[in-house]
N, C-alpha and C positions, 0 to 999 in steps of 0.2 A: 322679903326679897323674892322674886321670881324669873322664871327666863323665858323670853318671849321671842318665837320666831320673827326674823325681821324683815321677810318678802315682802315687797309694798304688795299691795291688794287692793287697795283704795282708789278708785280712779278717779282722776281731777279732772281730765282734758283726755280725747281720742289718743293725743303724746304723751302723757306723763300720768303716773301712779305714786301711790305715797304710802309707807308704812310708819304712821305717829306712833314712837317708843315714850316719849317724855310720861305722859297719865299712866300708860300699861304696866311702865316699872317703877311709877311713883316717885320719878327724879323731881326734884324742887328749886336748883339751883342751874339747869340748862336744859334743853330744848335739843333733840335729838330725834333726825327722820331717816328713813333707807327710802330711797326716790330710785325710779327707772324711767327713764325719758327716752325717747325714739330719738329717731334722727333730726335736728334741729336745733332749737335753742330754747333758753327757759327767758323771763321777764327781766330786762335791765332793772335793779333796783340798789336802794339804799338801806342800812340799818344804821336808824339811829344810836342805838347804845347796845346792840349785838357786835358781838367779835364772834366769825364763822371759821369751822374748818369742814374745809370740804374731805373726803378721803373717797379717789377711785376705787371701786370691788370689783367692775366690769364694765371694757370698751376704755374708751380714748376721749377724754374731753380739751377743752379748751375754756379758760376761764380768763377774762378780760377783766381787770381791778384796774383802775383808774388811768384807764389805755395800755396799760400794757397785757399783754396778753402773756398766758403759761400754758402749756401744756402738760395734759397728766397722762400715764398712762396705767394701770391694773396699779394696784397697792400704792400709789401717789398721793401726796397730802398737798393742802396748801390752807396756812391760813389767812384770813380775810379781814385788817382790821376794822373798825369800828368808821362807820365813814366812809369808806371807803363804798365807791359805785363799782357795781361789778357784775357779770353776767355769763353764767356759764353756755358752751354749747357740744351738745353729741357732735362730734367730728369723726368717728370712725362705721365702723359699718354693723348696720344693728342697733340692739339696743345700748344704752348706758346706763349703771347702775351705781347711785355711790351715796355712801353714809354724809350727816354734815352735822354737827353738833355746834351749837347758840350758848352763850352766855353773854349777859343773864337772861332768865328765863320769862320774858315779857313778848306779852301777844301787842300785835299791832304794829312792831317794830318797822318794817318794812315799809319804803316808798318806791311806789313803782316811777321810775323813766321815761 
């Protein structure tokens, strides 16, 4: 076991960063990232056989599941299940940053919208 800073660092896009936990701490059963995303929105998509939970750490999002929309604000959860289309977006001012852990732990899950 080890403990791993969790600032994303990784940059994806001009808007969004990524810090992948799942290899670093050798989890095997879920898929765990800390993301920071500018002001906008991330890709509509689907998971096939992933159940997501999102968790705000900083700023304001807004998550759309299957037209209905949530709003999160600092320490808010929501989980996402399996199927479910869904699409978060920065809605406050600055950046946002928020944890989201996957089970099970399978790459490729994801269809984008």
């Amino acid at each position: 076991m080890k403990i791993v800073h969790a600032a994303p660092t990784d940059q994806v896009s001009d808007t969004l960063s990524v810090k992948r936990l799942t290899d670093e701490l050798g989890a095997e059963n879920l898929r765990a990232n800390v993301f920071t995303v500018a002001e906008g929105s991330m890709t509509k998509h689907v998971h096939r056989e992933q159940e997501e939970l999102y968790l705000v750490l900083d700023g304001t999002a807004e998550i759309a599941v299957d037209g209905t929309v949530y709003k999160l604000g600092e320490r808010d959860a929501l989980a996402v299940p399996v199927g479910a289309e869904h699409q978060l977006s920065n809605v406050g001012l600055g950046p946002l940053t928020f944890f989201v852990v996957a089970s099970p732990n399978v790459t490729g899950d994801a269809e984008k919208r």
